[in-house]
N, CA and C atoms as an extended XYZ file, in Angstrom:
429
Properties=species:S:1:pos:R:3:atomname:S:1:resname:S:1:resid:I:1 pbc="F F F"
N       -95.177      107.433       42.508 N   UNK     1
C       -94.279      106.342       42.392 CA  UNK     1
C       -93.855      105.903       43.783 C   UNK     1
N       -93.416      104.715       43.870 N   UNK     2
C       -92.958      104.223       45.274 CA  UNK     2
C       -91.658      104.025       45.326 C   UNK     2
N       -91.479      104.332       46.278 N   UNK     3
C       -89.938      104.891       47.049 CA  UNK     3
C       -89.306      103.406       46.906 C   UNK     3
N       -88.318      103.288       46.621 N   UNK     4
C       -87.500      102.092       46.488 CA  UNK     4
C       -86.486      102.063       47.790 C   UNK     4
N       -86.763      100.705       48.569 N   UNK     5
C       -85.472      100.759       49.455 CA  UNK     5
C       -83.793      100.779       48.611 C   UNK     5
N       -83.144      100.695       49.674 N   UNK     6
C       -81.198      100.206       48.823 CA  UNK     6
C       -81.775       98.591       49.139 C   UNK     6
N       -80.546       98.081       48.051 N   UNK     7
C       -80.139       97.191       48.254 CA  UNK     7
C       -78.723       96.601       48.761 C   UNK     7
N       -78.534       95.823       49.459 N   UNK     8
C       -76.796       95.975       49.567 CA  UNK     8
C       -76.467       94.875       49.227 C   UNK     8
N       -75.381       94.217       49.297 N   UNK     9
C       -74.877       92.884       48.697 CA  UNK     9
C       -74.125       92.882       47.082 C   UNK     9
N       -73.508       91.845       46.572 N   UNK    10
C       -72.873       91.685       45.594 CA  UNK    10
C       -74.016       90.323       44.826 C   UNK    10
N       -74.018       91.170       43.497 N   UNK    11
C       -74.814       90.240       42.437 CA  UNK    11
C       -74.006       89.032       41.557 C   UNK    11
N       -73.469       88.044       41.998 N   UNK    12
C       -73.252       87.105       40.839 CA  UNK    12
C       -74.036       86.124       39.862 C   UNK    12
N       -74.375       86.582       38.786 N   UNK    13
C       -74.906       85.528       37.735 CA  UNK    13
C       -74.507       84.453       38.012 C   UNK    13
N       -73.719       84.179       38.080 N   UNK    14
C       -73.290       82.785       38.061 CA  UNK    14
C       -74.391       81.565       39.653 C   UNK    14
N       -74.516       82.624       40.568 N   UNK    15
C       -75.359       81.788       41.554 CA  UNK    15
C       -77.162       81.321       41.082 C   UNK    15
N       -77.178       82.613       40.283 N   UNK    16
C       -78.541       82.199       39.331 CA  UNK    16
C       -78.404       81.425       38.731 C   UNK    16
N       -77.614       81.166       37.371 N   UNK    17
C       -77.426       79.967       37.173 CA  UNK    17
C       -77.502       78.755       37.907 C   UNK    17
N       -76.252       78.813       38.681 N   UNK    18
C       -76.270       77.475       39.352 CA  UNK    18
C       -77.749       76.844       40.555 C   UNK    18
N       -78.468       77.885       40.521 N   UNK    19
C       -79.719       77.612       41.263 CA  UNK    19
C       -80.970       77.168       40.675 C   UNK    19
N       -80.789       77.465       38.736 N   UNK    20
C       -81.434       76.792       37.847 CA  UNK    20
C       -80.980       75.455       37.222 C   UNK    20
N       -80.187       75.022       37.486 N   UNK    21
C       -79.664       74.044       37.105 CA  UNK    21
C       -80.654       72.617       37.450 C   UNK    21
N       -81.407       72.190       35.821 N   UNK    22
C       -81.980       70.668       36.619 CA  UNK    22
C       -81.447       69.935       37.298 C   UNK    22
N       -82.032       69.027       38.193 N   UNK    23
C       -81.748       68.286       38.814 CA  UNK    23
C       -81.965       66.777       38.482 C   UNK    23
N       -80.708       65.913       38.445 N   UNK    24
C       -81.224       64.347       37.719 CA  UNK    24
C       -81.946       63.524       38.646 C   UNK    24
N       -82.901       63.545       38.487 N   UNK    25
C       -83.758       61.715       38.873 CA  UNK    25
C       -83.163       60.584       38.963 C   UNK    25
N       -83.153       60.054       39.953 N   UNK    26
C       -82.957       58.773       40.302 CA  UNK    26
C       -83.586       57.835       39.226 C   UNK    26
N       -83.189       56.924       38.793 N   UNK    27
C       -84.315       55.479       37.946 CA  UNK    27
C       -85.256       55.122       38.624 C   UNK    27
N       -84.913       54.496       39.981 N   UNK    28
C       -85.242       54.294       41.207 CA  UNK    28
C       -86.436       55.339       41.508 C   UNK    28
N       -86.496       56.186       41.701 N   UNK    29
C       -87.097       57.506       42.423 CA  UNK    29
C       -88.494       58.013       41.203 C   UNK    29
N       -87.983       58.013       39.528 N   UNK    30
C       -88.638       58.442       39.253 CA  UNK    30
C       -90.478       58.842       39.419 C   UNK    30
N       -90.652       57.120       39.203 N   UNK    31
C       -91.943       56.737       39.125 CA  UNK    31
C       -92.582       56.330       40.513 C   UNK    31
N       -91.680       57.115       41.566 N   UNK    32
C       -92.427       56.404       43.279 CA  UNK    32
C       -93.385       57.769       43.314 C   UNK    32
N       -94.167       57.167       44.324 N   UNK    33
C       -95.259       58.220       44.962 CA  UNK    33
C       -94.890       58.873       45.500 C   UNK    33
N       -94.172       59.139       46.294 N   UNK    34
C       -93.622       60.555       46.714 CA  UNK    34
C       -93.445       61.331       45.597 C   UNK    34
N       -92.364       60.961       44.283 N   UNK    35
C       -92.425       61.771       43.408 CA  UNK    35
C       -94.197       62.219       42.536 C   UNK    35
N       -94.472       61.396       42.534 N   UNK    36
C       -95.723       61.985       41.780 CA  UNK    36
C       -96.582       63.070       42.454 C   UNK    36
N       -96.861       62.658       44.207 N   UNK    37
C       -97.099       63.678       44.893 CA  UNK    37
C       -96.496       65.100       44.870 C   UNK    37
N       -95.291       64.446       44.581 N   UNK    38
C       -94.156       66.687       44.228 CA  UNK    38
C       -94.508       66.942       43.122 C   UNK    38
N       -94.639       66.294       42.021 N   UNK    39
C       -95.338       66.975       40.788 CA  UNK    39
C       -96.819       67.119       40.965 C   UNK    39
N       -97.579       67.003       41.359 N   UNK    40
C       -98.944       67.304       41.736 CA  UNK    40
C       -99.114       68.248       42.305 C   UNK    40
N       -98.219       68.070       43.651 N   UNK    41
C       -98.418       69.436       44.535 CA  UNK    41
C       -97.825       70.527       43.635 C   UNK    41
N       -96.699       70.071       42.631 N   UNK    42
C       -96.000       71.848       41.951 CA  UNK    42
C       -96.866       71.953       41.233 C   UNK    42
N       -98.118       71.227       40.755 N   UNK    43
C       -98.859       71.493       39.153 CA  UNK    43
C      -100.219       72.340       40.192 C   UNK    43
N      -100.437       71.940       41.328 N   UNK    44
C      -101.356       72.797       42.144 CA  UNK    44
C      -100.642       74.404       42.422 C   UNK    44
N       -99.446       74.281       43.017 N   UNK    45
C       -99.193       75.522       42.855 CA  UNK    45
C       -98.860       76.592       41.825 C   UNK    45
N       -99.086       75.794       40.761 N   UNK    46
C       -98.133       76.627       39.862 CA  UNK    46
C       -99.652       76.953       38.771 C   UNK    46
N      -100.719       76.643       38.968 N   UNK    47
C      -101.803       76.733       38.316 CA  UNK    47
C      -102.562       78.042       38.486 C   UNK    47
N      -102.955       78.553       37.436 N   UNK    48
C      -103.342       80.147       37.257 CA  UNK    48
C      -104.820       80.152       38.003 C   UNK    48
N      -104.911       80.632       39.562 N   UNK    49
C      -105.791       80.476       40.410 CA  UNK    49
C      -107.164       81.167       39.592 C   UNK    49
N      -107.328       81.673       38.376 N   UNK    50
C      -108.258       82.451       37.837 CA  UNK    50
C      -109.229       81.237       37.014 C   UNK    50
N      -108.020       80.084       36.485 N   UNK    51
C      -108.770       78.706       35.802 CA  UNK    51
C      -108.255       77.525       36.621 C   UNK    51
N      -108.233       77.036       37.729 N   UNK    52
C      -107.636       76.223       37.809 CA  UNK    52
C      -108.184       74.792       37.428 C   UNK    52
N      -106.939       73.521       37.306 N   UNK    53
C      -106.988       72.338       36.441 CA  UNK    53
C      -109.081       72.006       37.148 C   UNK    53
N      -109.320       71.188       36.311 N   UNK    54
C      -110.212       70.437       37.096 CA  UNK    54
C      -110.100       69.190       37.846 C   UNK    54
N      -110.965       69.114       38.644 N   UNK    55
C      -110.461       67.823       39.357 CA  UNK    55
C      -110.724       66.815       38.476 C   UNK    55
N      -111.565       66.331       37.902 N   UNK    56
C      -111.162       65.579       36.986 CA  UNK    56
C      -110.222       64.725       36.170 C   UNK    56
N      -109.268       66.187       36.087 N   UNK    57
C      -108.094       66.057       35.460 CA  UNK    57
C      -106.645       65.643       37.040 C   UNK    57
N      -106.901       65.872       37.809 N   UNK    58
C      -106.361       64.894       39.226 CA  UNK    58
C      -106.267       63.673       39.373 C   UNK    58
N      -107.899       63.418       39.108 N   UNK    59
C      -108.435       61.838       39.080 CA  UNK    59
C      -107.501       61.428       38.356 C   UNK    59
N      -107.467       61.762       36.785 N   UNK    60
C      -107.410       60.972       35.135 CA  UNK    60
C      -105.359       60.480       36.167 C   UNK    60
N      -105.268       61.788       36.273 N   UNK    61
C      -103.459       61.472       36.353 CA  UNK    61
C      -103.498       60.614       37.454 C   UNK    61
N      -104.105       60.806       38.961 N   UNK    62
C      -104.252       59.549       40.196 CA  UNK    62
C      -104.601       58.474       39.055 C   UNK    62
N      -105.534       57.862       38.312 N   UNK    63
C      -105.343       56.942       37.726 CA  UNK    63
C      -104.461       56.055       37.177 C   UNK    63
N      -103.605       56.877       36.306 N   UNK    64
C      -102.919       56.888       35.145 CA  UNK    64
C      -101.679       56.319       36.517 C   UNK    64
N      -101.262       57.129       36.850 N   UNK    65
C      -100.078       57.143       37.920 CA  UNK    65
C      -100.141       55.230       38.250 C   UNK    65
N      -101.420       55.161       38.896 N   UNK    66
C      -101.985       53.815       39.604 CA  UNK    66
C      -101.654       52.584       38.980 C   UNK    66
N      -101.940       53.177       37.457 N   UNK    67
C      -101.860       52.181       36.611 CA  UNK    67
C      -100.460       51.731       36.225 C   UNK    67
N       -99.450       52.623       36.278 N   UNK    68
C       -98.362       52.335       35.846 CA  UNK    68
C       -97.595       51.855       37.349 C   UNK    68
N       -97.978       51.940       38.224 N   UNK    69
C       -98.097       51.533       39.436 CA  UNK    69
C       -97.870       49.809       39.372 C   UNK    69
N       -99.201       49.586       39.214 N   UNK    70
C       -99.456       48.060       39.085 CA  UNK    70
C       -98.430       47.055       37.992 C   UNK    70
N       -98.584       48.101       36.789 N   UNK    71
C       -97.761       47.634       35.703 CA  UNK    71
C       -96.499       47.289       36.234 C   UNK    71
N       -95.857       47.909       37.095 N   UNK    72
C       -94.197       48.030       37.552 CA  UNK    72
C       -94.170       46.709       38.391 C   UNK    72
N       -95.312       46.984       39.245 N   UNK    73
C       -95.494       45.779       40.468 CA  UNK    73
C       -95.443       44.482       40.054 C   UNK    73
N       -96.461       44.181       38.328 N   UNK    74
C       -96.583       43.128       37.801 CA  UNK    74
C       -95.159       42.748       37.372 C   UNK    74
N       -94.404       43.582       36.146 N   UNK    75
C       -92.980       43.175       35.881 CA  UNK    75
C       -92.338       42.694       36.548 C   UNK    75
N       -92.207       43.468       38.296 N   UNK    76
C       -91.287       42.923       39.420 CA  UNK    76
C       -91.473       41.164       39.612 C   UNK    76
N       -93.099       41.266       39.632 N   UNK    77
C       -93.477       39.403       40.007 CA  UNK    77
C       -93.207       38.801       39.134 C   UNK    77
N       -93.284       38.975       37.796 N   UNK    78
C       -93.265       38.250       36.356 CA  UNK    78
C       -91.610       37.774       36.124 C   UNK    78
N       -90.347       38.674       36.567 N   UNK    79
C       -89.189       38.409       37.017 CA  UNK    79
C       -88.701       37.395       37.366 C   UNK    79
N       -89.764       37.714       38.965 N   UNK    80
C       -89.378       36.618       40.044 CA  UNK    80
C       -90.072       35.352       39.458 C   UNK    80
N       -91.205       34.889       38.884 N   UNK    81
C       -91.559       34.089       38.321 CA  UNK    81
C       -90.666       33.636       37.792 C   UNK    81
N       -90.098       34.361       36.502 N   UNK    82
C       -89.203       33.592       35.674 CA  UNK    82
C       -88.198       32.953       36.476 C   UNK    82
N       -87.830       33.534       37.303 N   UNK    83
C       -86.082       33.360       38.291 CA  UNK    83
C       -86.786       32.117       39.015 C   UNK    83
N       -88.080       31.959       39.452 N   UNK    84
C       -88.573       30.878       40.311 CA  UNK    84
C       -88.717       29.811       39.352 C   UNK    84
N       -88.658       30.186       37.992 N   UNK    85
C       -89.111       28.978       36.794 CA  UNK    85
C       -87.855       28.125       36.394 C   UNK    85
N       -86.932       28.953       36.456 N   UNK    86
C       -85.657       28.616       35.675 CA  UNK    86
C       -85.003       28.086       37.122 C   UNK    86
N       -85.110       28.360       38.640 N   UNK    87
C       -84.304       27.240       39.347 CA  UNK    87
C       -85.252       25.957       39.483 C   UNK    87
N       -86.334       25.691       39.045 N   UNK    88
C       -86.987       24.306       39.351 CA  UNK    88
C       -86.802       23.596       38.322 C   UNK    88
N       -86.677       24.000       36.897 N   UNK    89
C       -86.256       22.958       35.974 CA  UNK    89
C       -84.399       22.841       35.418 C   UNK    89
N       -84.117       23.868       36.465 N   UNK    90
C       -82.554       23.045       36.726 CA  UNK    90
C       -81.875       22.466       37.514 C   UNK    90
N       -82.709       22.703       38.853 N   UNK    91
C       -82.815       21.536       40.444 CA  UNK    91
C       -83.335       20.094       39.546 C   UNK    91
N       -84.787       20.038       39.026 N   UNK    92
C       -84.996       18.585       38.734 CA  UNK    92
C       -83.794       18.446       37.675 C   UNK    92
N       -82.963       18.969       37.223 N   UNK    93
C       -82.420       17.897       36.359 CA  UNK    93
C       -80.573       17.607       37.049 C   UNK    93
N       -80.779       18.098       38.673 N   UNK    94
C       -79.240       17.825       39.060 CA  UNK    94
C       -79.406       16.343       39.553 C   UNK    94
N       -78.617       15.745       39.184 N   UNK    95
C       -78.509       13.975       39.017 CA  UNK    95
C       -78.826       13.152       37.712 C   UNK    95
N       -79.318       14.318       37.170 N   UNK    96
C       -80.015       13.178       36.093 CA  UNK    96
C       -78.774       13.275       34.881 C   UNK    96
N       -78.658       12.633       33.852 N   UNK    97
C       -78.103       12.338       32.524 CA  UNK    97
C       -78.474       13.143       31.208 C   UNK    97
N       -77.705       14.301       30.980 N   UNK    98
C       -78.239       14.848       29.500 CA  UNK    98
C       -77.025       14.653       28.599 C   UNK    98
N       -77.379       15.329       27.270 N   UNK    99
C       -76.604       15.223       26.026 CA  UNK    99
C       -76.558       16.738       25.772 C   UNK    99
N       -75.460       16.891       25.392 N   UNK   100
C       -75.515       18.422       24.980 CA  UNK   100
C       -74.787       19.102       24.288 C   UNK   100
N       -74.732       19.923       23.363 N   UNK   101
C       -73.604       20.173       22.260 CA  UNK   101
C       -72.771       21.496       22.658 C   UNK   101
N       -71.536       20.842       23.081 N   UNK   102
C       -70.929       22.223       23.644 CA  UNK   102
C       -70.152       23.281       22.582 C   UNK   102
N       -70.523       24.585       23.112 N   UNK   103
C       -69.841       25.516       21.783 CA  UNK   103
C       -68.720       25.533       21.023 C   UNK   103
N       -68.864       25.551       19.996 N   UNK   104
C       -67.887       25.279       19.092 CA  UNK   104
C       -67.353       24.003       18.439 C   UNK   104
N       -68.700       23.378       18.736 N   UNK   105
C       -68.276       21.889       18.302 CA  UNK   105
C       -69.639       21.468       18.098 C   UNK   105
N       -69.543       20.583       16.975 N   UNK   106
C       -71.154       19.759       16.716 CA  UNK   106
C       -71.225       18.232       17.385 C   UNK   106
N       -70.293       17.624       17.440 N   UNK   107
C       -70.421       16.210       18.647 CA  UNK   107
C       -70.984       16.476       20.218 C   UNK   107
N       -72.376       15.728       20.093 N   UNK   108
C       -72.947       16.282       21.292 CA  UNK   108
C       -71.907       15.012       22.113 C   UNK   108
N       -72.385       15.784       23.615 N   UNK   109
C       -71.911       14.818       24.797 CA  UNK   109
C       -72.564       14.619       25.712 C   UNK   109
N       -72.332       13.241       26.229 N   UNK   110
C       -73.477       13.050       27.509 CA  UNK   110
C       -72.563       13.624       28.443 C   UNK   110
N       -73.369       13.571       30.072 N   UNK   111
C       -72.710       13.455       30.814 CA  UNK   111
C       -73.951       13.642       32.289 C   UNK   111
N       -73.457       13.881       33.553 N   UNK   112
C       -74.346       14.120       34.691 CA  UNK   112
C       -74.523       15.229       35.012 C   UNK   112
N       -75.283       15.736       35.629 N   UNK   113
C       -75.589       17.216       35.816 CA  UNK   113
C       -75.098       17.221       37.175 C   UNK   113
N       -74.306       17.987       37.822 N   UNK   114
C       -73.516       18.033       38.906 CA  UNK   114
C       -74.310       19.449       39.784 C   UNK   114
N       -74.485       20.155       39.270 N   UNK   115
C       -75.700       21.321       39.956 CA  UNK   115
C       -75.763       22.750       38.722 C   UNK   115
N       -76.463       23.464       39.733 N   UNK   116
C       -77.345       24.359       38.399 CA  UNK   116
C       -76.602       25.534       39.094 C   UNK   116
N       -76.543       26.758       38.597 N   UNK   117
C       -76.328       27.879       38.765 CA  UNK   117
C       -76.621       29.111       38.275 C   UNK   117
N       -77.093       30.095       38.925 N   UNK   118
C       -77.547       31.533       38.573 CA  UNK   118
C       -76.480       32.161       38.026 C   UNK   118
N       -76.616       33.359       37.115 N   UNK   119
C       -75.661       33.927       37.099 CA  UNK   119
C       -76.607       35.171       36.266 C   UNK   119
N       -76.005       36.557       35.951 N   UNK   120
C       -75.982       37.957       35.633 CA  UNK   120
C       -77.726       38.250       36.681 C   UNK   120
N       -77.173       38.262       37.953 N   UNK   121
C       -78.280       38.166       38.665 CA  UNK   121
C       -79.289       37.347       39.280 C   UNK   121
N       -79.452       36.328       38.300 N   UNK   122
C       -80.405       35.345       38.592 CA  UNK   122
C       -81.374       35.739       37.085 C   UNK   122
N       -80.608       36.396       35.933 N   UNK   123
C       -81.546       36.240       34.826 CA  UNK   123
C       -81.249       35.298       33.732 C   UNK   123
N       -79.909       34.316       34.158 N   UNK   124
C       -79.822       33.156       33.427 CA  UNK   124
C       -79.313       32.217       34.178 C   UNK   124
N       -79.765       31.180       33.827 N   UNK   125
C       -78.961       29.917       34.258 CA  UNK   125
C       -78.280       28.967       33.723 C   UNK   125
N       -76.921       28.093       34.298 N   UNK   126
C       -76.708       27.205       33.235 CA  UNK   126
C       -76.523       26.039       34.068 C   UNK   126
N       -75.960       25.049       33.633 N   UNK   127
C       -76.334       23.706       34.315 CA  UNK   127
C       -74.208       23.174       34.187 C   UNK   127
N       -74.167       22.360       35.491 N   UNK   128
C       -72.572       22.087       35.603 CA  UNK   128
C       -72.489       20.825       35.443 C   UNK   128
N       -71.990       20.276       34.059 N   UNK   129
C       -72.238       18.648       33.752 CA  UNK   129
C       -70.795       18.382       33.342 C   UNK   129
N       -70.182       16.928       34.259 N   UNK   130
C       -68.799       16.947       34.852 CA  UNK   130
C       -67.571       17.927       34.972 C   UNK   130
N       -68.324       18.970       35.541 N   UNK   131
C       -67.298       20.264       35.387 CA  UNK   131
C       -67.447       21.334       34.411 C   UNK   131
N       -68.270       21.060       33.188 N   UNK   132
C       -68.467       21.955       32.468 CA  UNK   132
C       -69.717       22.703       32.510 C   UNK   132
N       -70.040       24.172       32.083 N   UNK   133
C       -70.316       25.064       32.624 CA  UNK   133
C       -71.397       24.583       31.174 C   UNK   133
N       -73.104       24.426       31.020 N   UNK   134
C       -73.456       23.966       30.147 CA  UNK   134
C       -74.491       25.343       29.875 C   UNK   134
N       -74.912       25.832       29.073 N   UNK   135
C       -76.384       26.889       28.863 CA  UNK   135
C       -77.494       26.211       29.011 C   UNK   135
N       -78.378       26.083       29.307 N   UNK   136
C       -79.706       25.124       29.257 CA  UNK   136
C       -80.297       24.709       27.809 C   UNK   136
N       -79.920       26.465       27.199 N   UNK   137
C       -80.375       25.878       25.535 CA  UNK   137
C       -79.170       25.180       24.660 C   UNK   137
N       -77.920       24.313       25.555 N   UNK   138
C       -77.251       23.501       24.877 CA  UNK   138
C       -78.026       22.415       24.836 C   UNK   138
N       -78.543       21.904       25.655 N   UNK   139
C       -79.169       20.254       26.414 CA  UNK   139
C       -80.211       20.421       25.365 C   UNK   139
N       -79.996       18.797       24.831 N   UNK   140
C       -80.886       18.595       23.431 CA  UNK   140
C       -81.531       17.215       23.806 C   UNK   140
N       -81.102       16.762       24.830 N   UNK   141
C       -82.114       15.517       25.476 CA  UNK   141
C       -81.509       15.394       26.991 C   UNK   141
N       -82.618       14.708       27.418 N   UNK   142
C       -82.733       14.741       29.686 CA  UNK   142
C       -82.754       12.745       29.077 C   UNK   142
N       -82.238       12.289       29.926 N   UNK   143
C       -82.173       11.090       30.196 CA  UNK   143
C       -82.734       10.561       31.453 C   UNK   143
């Protein structure tokens, strides 16, 4: 049998615990390449050197990863698209004359479009016709 050194020091459970404790992900952070690289590199180390993964199976996930990659990239532009869509057809209509039925009432009203404005980010817009604050899907005719 082999001789055991001492040990010295004080044992608290409680530091084990707190050294297992997951750790939360960023939203942000999840899906970046750096992170995928730390799960790759832990799935390399942590792989039973007697079978390890095939490369193959590297590729499939570098793929997969890539793909959801692009997917994210596309949403980001498809956004900005929309946000680029929705200030050009409320620029062309500052000066012009619409009709529009404001909430809570069925008598539409004309009036001028005085300017357009973003708002909860830039994921809606509404239009300012003599002071009033209009939705775009009020305006039921452009003059």
């Amino acid at each position: 049998m082999a001789d055991i050194t001492s040990v010295s020091g004080q044992f608290n459970p409680k530091d084990l615990l707190a050294s297992s404790k997951p750790k939360v992900a960023n939203n942000d952070d999840i899906f970046s390449s750096a992170s995928f690289l730390r799960l790759l590199g832990a799935q390399m180390k942590s792989q039973n050197p007697l079978d390890p993964m095939k490369d193959t199976e590297f590729v499939a996930q570098m793929a997969q990863f890539s793909q959801l990659e692009q997917i994210t990239s596309l949403s980001a532009n498809m956004k900005s698209l929309n946000m680029s869509s929705q200030i050009s057809q409320g620029a062309a209509l500052i000066g012009r004359e619409v009709t529009y039925v404001p909430e809570g009432s069925i008598v539409p009203v004309t009036g001028r479009v005085d300017k357009m404005v973003l708002e909860n980010g830039g994921r809606d817009s509404a239009l300012i016709v003599g002071g009033v604050r209009v939705g775009i899907a009020q305006v039921q005719e452009v003059h």
